[in-house]
N, C-alpha and C positions, 0 to 999 in steps of 0.2 A: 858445412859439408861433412859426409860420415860415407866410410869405408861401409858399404850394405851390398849383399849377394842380391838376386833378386828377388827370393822370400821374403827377405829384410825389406828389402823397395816395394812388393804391394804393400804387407802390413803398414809401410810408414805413407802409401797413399791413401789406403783405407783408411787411417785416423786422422791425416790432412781433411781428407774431405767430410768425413763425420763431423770435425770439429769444426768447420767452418759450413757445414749445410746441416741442417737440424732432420732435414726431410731424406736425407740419407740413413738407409738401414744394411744391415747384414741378414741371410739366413742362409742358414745348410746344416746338413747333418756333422755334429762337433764340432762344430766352428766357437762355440762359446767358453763352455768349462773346457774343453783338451784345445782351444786354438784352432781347431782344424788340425785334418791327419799330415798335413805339410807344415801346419805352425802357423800359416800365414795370416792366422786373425789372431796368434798370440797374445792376449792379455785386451783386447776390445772391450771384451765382455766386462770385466772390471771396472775399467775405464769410461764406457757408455750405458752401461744398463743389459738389462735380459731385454728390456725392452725397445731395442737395438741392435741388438749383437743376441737371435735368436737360434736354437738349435730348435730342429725341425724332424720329425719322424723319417722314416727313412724309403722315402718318395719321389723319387726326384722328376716325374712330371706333376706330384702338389706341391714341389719347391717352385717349377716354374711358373706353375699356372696364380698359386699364390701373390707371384712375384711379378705378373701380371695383372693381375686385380689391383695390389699396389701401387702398379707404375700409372693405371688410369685413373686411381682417388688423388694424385699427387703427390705421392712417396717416391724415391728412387733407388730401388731396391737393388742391392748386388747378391745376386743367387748364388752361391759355392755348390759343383756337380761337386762329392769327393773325388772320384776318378772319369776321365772321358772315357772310360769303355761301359759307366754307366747313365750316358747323355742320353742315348738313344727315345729312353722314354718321353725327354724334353720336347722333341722334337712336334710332337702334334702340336702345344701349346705356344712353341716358339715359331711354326709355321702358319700354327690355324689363328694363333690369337696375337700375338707378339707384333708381329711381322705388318699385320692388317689390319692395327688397329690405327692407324691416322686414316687410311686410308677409307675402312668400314663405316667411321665418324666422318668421313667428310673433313677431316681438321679438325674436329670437336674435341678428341682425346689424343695425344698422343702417349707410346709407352718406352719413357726416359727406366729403364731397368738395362743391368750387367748380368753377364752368365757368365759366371767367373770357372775355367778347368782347368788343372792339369793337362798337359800334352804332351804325347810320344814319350817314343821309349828310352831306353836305355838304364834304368834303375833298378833291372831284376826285379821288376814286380811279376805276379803270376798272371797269365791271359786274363785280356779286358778292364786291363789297367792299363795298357801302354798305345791307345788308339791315335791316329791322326787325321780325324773325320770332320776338316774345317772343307772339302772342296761341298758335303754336304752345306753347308750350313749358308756357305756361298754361292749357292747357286739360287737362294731366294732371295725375290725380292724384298727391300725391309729391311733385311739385317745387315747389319758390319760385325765384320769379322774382322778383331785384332790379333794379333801375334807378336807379342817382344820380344827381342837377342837378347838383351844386356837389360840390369840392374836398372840405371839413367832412362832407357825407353819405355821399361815395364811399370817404372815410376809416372812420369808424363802422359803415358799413353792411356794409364788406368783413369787418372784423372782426369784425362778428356772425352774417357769411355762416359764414365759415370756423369761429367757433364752434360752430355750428348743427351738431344729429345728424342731421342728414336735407341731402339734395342739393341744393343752392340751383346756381343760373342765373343768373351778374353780369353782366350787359351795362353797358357801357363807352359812356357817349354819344361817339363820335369827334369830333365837330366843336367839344364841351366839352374836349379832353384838355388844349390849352394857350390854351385863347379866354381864362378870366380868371384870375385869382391871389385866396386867401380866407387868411385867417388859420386853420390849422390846428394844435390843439393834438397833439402826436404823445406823449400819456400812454396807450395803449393803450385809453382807454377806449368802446365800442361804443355805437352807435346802436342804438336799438327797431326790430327787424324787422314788418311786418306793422301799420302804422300810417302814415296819411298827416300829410304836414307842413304845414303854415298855414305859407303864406309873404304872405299879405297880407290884413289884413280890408277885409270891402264888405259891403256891405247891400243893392244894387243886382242882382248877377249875381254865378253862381259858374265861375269857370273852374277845369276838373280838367284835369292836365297829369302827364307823366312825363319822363325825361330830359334831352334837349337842348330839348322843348317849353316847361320851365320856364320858363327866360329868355326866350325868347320869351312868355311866356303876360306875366311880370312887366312886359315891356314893352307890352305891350298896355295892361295895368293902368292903367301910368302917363299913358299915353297919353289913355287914356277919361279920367283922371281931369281932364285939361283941358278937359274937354268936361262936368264936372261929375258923372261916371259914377262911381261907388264901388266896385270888382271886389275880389271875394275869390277869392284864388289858391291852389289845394292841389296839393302835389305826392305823387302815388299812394306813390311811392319801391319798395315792396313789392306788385307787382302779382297776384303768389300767393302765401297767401291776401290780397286786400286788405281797408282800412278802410274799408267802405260804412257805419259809421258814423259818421265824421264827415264824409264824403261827404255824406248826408243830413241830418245835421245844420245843414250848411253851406247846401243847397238846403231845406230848411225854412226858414231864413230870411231867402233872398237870393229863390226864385221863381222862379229861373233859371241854366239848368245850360249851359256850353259846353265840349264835351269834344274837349281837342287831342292828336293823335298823329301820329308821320310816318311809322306805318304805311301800308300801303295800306286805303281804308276798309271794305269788304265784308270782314265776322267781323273786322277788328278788336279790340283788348280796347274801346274806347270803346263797342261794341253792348254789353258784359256789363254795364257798368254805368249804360250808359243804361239798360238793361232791368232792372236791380237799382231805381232811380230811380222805374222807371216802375210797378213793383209795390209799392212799399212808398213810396214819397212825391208819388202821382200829384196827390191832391188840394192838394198846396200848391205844384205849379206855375203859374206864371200866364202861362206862354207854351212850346210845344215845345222840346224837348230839342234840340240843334245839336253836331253834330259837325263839328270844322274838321281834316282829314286829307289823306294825301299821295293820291295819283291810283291807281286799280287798274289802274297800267303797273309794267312794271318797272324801276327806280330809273334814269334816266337818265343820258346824260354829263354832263361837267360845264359845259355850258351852258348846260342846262336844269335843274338840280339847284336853283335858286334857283324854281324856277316850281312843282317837284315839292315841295318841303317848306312845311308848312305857314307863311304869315309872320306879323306883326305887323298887317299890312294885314286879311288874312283872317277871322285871330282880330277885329279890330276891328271888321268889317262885322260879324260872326256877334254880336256882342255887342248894337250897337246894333241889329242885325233884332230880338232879342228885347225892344229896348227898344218898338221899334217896334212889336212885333206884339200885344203884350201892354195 
């Protein structure tokens, strides 16, 4: 076991899995000699070769589609975007070719590759570094879209990414990379893809949360609970496919759902599963559904970045209105 933020926990998944699959690769732009602009392939390159741990022009739909090609000769390639506000170009390659390639084969090929990014804000970067553009990527078929809170998930979860025969989408909460330190065991062993985590029981209200919203949401938690409020907190982790059922389970019998994301709120993921919510467990709600989301502007400088992201404050109003309203 070792004290690791979650930088520290991909890095030590990405060399778990390296050293123990041969057919596992790296490429992105400075991932090799500078580590990556967040560190988080620090010292690979050393450790496995150039021809391994590749730096790659500065492309990022010939990172993906490269990393495409690879994933159908039977490489398993993990692609680093440097920043999510430069994925966009990915997107032809990870919808047109990624996404369709078991399906276009028949089962012939499948495409086991990572799209490893940065997500959201909060770090004072300048516009089109701080995006939260996972409800795209989730809305097609083919892909899984992962999201870690913590060091421990981002650990397990990489390695179940990168295990996976099909194209997963890591997003990287950026404002988590070195906020906290968890005890992480580095035994290779993976986390359940496709399954949400209980990170706190309540009987009171359910808060649903993904990435850097987690700790925030946890703090809320605690927060109500001075106030005599009981919150149970689930983090999504696996946003496609996700676990609407224990989603439900969790709002059958709490009566109260508040779903936090620091996307922008309009088609958000939080409308898919207020709507899953609202079809299949309408009658055991005892007060509307509440979404606490970032603003439909564009991710602001960093003055405003605290007013843009959803807080502890907001989450807590949104809680007690449905105490209230209920």
């Amino acid at each position: 076991m070792a004290e690791l933020n979650l930088v520290e926990s991909i890095n030590a998944a990405l060399g778990c899995e390296m050293a123990r699959d041969d057919s596992v690769l790296l490429l992105g732009e400075d991932i090799g000699a500078n580590g990556g602009v967040f560190r988080a392939t620090n010292g690979l390159q050393a450790r496995f070769g150039r021809g391994r741990v590749i730096d790659t022009p500065l492309a990022e739909g010939g990172i993906a589609g490269v990393a495409v090609g690879m994933a159908a000769m039977g490489l398993k390639p993990v692609a680093e975007i440097q920043f999510t506000g430069f994925i966009y170009p990915t997107i032809d390659q990870m919808i047109n070719h990624a996404s369709r390639l078991r399906n276009r084969t028949r089962g012939r090929l499948t495409c086991p590759m990572v799209l490893r990014s940065p997500h959201g804000a909060g770090i004072h970067a300048p516009e089109h570094h701080s995006e939260s553009p996972e409800a795209l990527f989730a809305h097609m078929p083919g892909l899984r879209v992962v999201i870690p809170s913590s060091p421990a998930r981002a650990y397990g979860l990489l390695l179940a990414a990168i295990r996976d025969p099909d194209p997963v989408v890591f997003f990287e909460p950026t404002r988590l990379y070195r906020l906290f330190k968890q005890e992480v065991a580095d035994n290779g062993e993976s986390l359940p893809l496709d399954t949400c985590f209980l990170c706190r029981e309540g009987r009171d209200a359910t808060i649903v949360a993904w990435g850097a919203m987690v700790p925030e949401a946890m703090r809320s938690a605690e927060a109500l609970a001075l106030d005599g409020l009981d919150v149970e907190v689930l983090d999504v982790a696996t946003l496609k496919p996700f676990d609407i059922e224990t989603i439900l389970q969790s709002v059958e019998k709490t009566g109260r759902c508040v779903i936090v994301h620091e996307a922008p709120r309009t088609a958000g993921f939080g409308a898919e599963i207020a709507a899953e919510i609202a079809e299949r467990a309408l009658y055991s709600l005892l007060a509307p559904i509440k979404r606490v989301t970032a603003y439909d502007v564009v991710v602001p400088l960093s003055r405003l970045e605290k007013q843009y992201v959803p807080s502890v404050e907001r989450i807590n109003d949104a809680v007690r209105g449905l105490m209230e309203g209920s």
